[in-house]
C-alpha positions as CSV (number, residue, x, y, z in Angstrom):
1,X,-12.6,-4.5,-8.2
2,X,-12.4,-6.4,-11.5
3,X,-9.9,-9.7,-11.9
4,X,-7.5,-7.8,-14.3
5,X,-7.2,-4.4,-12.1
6,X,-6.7,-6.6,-8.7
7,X,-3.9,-8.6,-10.7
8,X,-2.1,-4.7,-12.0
9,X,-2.0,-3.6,-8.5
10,X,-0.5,-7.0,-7.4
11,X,1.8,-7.0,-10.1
12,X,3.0,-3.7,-9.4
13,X,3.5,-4.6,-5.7
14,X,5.4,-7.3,-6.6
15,X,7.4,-5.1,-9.0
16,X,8.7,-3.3,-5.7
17,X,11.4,-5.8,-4.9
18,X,13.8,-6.8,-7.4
19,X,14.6,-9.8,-6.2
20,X,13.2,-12.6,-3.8
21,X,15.3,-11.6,-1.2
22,X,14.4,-8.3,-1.3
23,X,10.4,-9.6,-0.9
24,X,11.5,-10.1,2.9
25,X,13.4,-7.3,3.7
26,X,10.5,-4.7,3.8
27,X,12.8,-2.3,2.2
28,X,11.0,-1.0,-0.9
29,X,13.5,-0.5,-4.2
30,X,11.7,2.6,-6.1
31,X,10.0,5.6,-5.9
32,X,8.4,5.2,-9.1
33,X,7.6,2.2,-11.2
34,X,6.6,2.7,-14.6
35,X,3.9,-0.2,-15.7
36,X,0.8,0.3,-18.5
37,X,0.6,4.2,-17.5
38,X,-0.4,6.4,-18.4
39,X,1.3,8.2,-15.6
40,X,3.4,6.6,-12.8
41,X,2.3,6.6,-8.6
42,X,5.4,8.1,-6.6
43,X,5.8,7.0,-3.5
44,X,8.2,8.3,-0.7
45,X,8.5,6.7,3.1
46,X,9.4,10.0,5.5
47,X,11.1,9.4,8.4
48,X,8.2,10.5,10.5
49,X,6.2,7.1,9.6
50,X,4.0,6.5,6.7
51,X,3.9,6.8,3.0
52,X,3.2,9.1,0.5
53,X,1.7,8.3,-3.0
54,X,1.0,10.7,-5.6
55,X,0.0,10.1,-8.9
56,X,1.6,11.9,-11.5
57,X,1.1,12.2,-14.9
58,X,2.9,15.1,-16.6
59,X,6.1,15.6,-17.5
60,X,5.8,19.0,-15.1
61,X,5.5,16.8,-12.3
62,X,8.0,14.5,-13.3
63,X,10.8,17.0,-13.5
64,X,9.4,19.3,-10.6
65,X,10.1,16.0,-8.4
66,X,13.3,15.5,-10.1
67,X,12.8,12.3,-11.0
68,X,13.6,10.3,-14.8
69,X,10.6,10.4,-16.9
70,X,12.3,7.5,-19.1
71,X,13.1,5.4,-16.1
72,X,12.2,3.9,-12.8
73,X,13.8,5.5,-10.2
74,X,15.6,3.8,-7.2
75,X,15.1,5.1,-3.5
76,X,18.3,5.2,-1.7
77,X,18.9,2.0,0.2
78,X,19.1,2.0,3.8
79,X,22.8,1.3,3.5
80,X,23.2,4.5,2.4
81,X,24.4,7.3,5.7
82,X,22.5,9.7,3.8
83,X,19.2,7.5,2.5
84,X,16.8,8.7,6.1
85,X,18.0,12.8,4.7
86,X,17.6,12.0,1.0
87,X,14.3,9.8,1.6
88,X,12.9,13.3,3.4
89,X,14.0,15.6,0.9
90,X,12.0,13.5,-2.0
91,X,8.9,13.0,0.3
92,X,9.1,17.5,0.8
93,X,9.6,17.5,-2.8
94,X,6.1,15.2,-3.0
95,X,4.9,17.7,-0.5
96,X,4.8,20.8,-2.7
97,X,2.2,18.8,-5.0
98,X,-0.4,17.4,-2.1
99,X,0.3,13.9,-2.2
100,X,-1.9,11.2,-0.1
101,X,-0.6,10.1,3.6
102,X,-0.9,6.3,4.4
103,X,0.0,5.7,7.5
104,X,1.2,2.6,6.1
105,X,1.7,0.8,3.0
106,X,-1.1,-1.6,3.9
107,X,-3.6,0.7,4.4
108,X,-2.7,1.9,0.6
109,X,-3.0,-0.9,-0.9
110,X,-6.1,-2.2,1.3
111,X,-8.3,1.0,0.3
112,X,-7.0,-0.1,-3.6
113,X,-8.5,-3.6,-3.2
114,X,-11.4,-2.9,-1.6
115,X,-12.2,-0.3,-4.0
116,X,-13.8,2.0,-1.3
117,X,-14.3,5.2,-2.7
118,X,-13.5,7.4,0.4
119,X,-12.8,10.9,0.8
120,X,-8.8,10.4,-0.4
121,X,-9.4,8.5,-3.5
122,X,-11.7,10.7,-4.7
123,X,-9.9,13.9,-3.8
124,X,-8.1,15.8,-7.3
125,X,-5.8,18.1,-6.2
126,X,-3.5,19.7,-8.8
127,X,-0.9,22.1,-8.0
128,X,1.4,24.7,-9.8
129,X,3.9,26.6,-8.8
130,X,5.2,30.2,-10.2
131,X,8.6,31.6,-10.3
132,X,7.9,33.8,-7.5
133,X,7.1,31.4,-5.3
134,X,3.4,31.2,-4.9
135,X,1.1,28.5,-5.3
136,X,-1.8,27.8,-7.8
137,X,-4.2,24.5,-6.4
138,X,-6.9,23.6,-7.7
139,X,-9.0,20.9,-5.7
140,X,-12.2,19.3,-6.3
141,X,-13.8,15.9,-7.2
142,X,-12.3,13.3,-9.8
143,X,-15.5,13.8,-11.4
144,X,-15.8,17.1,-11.4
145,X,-12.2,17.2,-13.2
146,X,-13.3,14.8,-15.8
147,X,-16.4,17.3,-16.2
148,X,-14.3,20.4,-16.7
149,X,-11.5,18.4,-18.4
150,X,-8.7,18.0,-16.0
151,X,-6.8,16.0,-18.5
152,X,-5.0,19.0,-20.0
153,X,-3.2,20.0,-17.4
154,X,-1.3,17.0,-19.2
155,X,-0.6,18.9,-22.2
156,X,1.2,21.7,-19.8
157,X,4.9,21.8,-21.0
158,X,6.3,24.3,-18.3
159,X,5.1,24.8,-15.0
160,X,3.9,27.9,-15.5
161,X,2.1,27.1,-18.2
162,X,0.3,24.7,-15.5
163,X,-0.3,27.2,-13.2
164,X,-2.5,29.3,-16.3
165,X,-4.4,26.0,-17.0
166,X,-5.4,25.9,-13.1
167,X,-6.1,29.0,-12.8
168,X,-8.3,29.1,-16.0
169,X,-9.7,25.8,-14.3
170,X,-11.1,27.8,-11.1
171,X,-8.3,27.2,-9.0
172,X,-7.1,29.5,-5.9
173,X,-3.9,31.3,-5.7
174,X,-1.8,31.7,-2.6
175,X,1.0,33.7,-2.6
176,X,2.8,32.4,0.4
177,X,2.3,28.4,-0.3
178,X,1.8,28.0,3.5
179,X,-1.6,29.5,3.8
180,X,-2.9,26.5,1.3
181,X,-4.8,24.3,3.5
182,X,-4.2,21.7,0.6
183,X,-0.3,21.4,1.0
184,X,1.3,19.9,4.4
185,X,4.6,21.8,3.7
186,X,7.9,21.5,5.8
């Protein structure tokens, strides 16, 4: 992994915690963490264990997570009595768009050092959802997206105009979500 991308993932660790106090409490501060872009990784921490990251970079995405496109955006903290609910709700949220499972943060950020290309970093998965409830997904390779030109599902300004681009890209519909082997839905 070159100098420069080993010191962005560090520095976006580090950008985790707001304050040096906050380095030692394990308790991460966002679930995103807007840096050079494009795009932002989301992360979530479900009550089962784990954490999910998903990269996102559309606007689609953004607001289908309900999260601010113009701002990081703060996890509940665990003095919250509603942060373990609110913390699930985001990560089902992240869900619906087949996000990566660490089963810890470690192991994320290990398999970003190492620069180990294995089965989950090179996964593209791409989801849309229509107003009646089905699912469009389109998986394959990152290089195969970059082949067929992934990139404008960026350009997408609704989500159903996302799930068009999908489908035009060769991706498979499923009208009841839960027969997508691609999604681990609630």
């Amino acid at each position: 992994m070159p100098q420069d991308a080993l010191q962005e993932l560090l520095q976006e660790v580090n950008s985790n915690w707001t304050t040096p106090q906050d380095r030692f409490s394990g308790e991460p501060q966002f679930w995103t963490y807007y840096s050079a872009g494009p795009g932002v990784t989301v992360k979530g921490w479900p009550s089962q264990g784990g954490m999910y990251t998903l990269d996102v970079s559309s606007r689609v995405e953004i607001e289908f997570l309900k999260l601010d496109p113009f701002a990081n955006t703060r996890r509940p903290t665990n003095s919250d009595p509603d942060w373990q609910q609110k913390e699930n709700a985001h990560c089902d949220r992240m869900r619906h768009l087949s996000p990566t499972w660490w089963p810890t943060e470690l192991a994320w950020l290990e398999s970003g050092i190492s620069g180990m290309l294995d089965e989950r970093s090179n996964n593209y998965v791409r989801v849309g959802w229509t107003p009646d409830g089905g699912v469009w997904v389109w998986k394959t390779t990152k290089e195969d997206a970059s082949k067929k030109g992934g990139a404008m599902l960026q350009n997408a300004r609704t989500m159903e105009e996302r799930c068009s681009v999908i489908e035009k890209l060769g991706g498979s519909f499923y009208a009841d979500p839960k027969d997508c082997p691609f999604l681990n839905l609630p």
